[in-house]
C-alpha positions in Angstrom: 138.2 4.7 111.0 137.9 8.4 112.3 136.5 10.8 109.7 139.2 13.4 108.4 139.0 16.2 110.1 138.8 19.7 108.8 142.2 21.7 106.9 143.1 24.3 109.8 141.6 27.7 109.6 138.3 26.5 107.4 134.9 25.9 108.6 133.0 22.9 108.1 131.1 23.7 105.1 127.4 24.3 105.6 124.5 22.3 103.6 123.2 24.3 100.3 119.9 24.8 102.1 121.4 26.7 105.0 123.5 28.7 103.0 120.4 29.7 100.7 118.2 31.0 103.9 121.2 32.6 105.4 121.2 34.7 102.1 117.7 35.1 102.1 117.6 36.7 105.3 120.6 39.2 104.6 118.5 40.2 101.6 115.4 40.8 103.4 117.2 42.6 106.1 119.0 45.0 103.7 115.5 45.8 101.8 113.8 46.5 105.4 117.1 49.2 105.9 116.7 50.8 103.0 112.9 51.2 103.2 113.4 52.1 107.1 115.9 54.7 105.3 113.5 56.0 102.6 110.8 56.9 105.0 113.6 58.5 107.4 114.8 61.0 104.2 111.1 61.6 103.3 109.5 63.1 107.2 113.1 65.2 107.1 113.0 66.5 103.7 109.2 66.5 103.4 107.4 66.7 106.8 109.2 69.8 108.0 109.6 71.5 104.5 108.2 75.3 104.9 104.9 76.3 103.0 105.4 77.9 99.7 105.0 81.5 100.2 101.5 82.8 99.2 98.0 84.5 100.5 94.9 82.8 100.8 91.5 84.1 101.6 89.2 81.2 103.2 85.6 81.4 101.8 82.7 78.9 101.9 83.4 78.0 99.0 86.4 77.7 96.5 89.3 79.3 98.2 91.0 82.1 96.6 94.9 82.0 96.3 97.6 85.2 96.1 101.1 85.7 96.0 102.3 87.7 97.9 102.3 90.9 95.9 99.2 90.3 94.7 97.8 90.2 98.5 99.6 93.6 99.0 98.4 95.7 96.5 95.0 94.2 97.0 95.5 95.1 100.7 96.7 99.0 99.8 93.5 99.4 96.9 91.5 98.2 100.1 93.3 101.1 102.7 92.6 103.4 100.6 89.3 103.1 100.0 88.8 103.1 103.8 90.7 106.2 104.0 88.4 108.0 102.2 85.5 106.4 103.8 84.2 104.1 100.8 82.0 101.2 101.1 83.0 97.9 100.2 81.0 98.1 96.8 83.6 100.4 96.2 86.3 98.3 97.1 85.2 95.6 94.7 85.0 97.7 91.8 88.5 98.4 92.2 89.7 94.8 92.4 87.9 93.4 89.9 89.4 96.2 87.9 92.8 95.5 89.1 92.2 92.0 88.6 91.5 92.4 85.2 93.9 95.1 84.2 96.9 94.2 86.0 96.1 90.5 87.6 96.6 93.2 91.0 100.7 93.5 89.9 102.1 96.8 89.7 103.2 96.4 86.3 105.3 98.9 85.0 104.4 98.6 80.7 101.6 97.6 78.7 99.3 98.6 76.3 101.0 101.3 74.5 101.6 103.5 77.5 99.5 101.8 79.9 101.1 101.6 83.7 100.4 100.2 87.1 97.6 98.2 89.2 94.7 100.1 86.8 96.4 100.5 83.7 96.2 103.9 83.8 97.7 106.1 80.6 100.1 109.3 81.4 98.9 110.3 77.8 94.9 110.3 79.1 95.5 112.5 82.3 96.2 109.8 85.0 99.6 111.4 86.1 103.0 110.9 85.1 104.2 107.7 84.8 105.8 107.7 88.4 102.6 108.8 89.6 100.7 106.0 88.3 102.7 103.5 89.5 103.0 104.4 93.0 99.8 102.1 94.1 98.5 104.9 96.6 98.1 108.0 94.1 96.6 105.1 91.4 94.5 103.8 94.1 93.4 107.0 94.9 92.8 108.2 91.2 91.0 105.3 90.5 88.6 106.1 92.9 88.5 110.2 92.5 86.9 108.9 88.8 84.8 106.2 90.3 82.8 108.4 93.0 82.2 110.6 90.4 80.0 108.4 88.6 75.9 109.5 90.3 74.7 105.8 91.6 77.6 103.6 91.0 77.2 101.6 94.3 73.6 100.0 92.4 75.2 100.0 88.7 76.3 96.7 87.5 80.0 96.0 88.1 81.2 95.7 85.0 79.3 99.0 83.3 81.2 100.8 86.8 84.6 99.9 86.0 83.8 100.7 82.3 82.9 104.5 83.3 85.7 104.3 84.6 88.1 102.1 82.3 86.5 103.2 78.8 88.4 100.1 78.6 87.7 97.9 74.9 86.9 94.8 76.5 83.8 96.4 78.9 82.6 92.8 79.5 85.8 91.7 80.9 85.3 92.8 84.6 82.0 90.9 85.3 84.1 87.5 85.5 86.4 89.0 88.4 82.8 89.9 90.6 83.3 87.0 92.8 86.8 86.7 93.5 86.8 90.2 93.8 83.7 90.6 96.3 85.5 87.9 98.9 88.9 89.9 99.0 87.3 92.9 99.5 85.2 91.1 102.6 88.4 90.3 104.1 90.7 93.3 103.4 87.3 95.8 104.5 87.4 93.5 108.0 84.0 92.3 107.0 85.0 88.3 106.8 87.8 88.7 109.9 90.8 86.2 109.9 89.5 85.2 106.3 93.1 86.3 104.7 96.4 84.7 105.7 99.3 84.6 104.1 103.0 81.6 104.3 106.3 83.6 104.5 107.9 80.5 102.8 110.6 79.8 105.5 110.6 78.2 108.5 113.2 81.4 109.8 111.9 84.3 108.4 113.3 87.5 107.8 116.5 85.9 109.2 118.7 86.9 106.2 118.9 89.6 103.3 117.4 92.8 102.5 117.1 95.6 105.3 115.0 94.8 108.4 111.7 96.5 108.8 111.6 98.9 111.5 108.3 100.4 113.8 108.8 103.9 112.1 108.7 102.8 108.3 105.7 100.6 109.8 103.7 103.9 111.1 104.2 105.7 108.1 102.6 103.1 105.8 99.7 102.7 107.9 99.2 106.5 108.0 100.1 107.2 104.2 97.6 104.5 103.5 94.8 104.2 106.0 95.2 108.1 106.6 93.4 109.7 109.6 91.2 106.4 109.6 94.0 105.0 112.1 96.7 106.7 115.0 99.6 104.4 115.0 101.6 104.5 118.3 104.9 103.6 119.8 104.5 100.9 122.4 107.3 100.6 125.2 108.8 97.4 122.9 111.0 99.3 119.9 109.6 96.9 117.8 105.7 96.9 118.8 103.6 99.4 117.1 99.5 99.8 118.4 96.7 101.0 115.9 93.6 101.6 118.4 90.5 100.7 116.5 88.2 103.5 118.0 90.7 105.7 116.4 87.9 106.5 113.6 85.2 106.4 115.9 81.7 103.9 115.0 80.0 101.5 117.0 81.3 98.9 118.8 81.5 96.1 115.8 82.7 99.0 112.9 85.7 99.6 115.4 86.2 95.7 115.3 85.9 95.8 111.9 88.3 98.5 111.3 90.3 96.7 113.4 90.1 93.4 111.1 91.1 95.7 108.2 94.2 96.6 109.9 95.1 93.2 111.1 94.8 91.4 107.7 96.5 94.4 105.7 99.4 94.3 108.0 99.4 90.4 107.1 99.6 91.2 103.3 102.2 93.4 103.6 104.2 91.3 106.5 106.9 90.0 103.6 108.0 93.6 102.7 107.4 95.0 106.1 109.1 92.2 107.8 106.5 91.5 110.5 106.9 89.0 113.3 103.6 89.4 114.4 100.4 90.4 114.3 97.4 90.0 117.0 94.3 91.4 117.2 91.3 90.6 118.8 91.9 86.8 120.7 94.1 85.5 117.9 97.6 86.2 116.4 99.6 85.1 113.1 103.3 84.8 113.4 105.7 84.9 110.6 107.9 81.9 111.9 104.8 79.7 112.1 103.3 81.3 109.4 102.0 78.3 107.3 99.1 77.7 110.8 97.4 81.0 109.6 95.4 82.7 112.6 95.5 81.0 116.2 94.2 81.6 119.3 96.6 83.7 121.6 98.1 81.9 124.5 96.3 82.8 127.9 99.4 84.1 129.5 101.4 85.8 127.0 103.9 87.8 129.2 103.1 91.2 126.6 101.0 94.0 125.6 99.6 91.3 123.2 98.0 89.1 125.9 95.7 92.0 126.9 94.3 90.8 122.9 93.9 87.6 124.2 92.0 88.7 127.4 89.5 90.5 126.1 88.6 87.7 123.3 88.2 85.4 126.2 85.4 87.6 127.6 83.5 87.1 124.6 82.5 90.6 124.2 83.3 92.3 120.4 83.3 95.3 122.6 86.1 94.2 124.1 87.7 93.1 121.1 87.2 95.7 119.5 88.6 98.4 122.7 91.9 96.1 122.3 94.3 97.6 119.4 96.3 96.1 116.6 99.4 94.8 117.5 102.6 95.0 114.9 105.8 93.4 115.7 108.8 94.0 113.6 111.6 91.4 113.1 114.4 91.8 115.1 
């Protein structure tokens, strides 16, 4: 007798065991998906997520992180200095004692009438108070008091600052020494390339607050490297050049000067708005900012690729004949 056949529109039913498996694999599908998905929402939100916006100043040893206010003012104490033809002793005297008073913000209270990157009092002579807290005129008062002082260069740091200071806590400096002495390398030109700094944004610049422009650029190099550097217009509106034989020197100080430029401009490319910044064979771009300092391209189309040439040479003479180039956002 034929077997009954199936009710219309139902499937013969399947064993236990083959339903089981079939299960099985669905479930082992699904969990490959959603680990297929994971990875997926990881490389987009993670692999291409912009640095977080800081300074760092590459040493042989332990690395020395900013933000990026501290990397300015640091940068300005270090202009200064220049302008007036300071060593770099001088220059890390200054930061240690910014470091200490201030943590190198421009702080606008503290003790009792205290002000600014040095602390300095309107009540003790320093200036009014919106004197002191314009970083030039603090930097500059700092250091009117330091050279002052017959043999500072060879006293110890920390009894320096306190002829300075007459600070309560005259020990305090000595523990900035280090930190302070590896900045000032890099900000004097000494260490080149050693400071860089992350923008924190893969489009900089592109939104809020007022564009920098070439002019505003000029007049902070001049107010704060003075007659140490000649800022000019280049054909580009947006391109400024600081020749580094503009102070005169040997071949290596005008590549050094140079350096001092370079990395200062870096420091202060957030408030500036700088695009760009090349000197001597390499550049740092804002949009790529978190690669630090890379070799120029060997055909760069601009005034910038005559950088590039001369650092292929090999020469520092030729590095250092090339200028500074700035380049504003647009």
């Amino acid at each position: 007798m034929p077997a009954p056949s199936s009710p219309a529109g139902k499937a013969a039913s399947r064993p236990p065991g083959e339903r089981r498996g079939c299960g099985l694999r669905l479930v082992v599908s699904l969990l490959v998906l959603l680990a297929v998905a994971g990875v997926l929402v990881y490389v987009l939100t993670n692999h291409h997520r912009p640095a977080a916006a800081g300074c760092t100043v590459k040493t042989d040893g332990a690395d020395l992180e900013l933000d990026q206010d501290q990397a300015a003012n640091a940068a300005t104490i270090a202009a200064v200095a220049l302008s007036r033809d300071l060593p770099a002793r001088a220059v890390t005297i200054a930061l240690a004692t910014s470091m200490q008073e201030s943590q190198l913000h421009n702080l606008s209270s503290g003790d009792r009438d205290s002000l600014g990157l040095f602390q300095q009092r309107p009540s003790q002579g320093w200036g009014s108070a919106q004197d002191i807290l314009d970083p030039v005129y603090a930097s500059n008062s700092f250091f009117d008091s330091l050279v002052k002082i017959h043999g500072y260069e060879k006293l110890p740091l920390t009894v320096a600052a306190q002829e300075v200071q007459h600070s309560g806590y005259p020990e305090a400096y000595a523990k900035h020494e280090t930190d302070a002495t590896q900045l000032a390398a890099a900000l004097t030109g000494a260490d080149p390339a050693a400071l860089s700094c992350t923008t924190g944004a893969d489009t900089p610049y592109s939104a809020g607050g007022r564009l920098g422009r070439a002019d505003q650029v000029t007049a902070r190099l001049t107010r704060e490297f003075g007659k140490r550097v000649a800022p000019r217009q280049e054909s580009d509106p947006r391109t400024v050049a600081v020749p580094t034989a503009a102070g005169g020197g040997t071949a290596a100080a005008e590549e050094q000067r140079g350096w001092a430029v370079a990395q200062w401009a870096v420091a202060h490319a957030h408030t500036l708005k700088l695009e760009e910044v090349s000197f001597a064979g390499l550049r740092w771009q804002a949009a790529h900012s978190e690669r630090g300092w890379q070799k120029e391209p060997a055909a760069k189309g601009s005034a910038a690729g005559s950088t590039a040439k001369g650092a292929a040479k090999g020469a520092s003479a030729s590095a250092a004949a090339s200028p500074v180039l700035l380049t504003v956002a647009r």
